[in-house]
N, C-alpha and C positions, 0 to 999 in steps of 0.2 A: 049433653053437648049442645051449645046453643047454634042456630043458625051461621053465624059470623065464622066459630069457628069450626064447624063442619064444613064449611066453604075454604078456610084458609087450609085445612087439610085437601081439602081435595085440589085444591091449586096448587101448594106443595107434589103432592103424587105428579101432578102434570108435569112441573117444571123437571122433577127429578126421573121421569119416566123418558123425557125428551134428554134431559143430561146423558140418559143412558146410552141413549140413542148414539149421539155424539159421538160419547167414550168409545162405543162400537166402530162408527166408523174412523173417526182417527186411528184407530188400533189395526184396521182393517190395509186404511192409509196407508200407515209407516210400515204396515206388512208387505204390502205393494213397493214405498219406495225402498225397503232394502234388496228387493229381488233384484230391482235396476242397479244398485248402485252394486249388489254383489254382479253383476251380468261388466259392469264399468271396470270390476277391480280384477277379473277374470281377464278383461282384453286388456287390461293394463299391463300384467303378470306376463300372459302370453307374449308382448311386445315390450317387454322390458321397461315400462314409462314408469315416471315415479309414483308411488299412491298417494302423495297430495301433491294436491295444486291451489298453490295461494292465491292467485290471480283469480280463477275460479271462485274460491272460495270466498275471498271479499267484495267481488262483486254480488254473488249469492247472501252473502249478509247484509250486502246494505238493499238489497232487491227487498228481501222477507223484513227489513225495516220500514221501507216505505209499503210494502202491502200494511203490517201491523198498523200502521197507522190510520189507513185508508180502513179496516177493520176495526180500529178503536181498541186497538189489543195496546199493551203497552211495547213501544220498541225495545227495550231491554228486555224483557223476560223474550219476546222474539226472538234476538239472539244471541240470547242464554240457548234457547230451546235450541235453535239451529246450530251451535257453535256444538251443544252435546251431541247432538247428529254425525256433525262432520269428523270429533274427534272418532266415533265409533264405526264409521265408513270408511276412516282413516288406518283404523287396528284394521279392519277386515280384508280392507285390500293389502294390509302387510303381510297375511296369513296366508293371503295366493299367492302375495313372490313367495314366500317360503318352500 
């Protein structure tokens, strides 16, 4: 293995060690945020209020649009990602009115 690519392996490892990283805490994230939004769909249940709120929720998308961008992420796949969020925050808090 010559030097170049003993080097581009080991920068590889880096990037993909950090990836992990990430993966971890995102994972970690959306663990945290459905605790809240199941805590949101609980007092929702309790108090009769509807489980979505569109007003809410479009403002919450174009919020995570203009961060993606300020991020460099792309705005679409932002809310892609968020919209699949909301429709599964959406089932949850149906399963407390139940």
């Amino acid at each position: 293995m010559t030097d170049v690519v003993a080097r581009a392996a080991e920068l590889l490892k880096e990037h993909r060690d950090s990836i992990d990283r990430l993966d971890a805490i995102l994972i970690y994230t959306l663990g945290e945020r459905f605790k809240q939004t199941q805590a949101v769909g609980k007092l929702k249940a309790k108090h009769d209020l509807p489980a979505s709120d569109p007003d809410r929720e479009s403002k919450q998308i174009a919020r995570l649009e203009d961060l993606a961008k300020r991020a460099d992420l792309d705005p679409e796949f932002a809310k892609s990602f968020l919209s699949f969020i909301i429709r599964e925050v959406i089932q949850n808090h149906k399963k407390f009115k139940e």
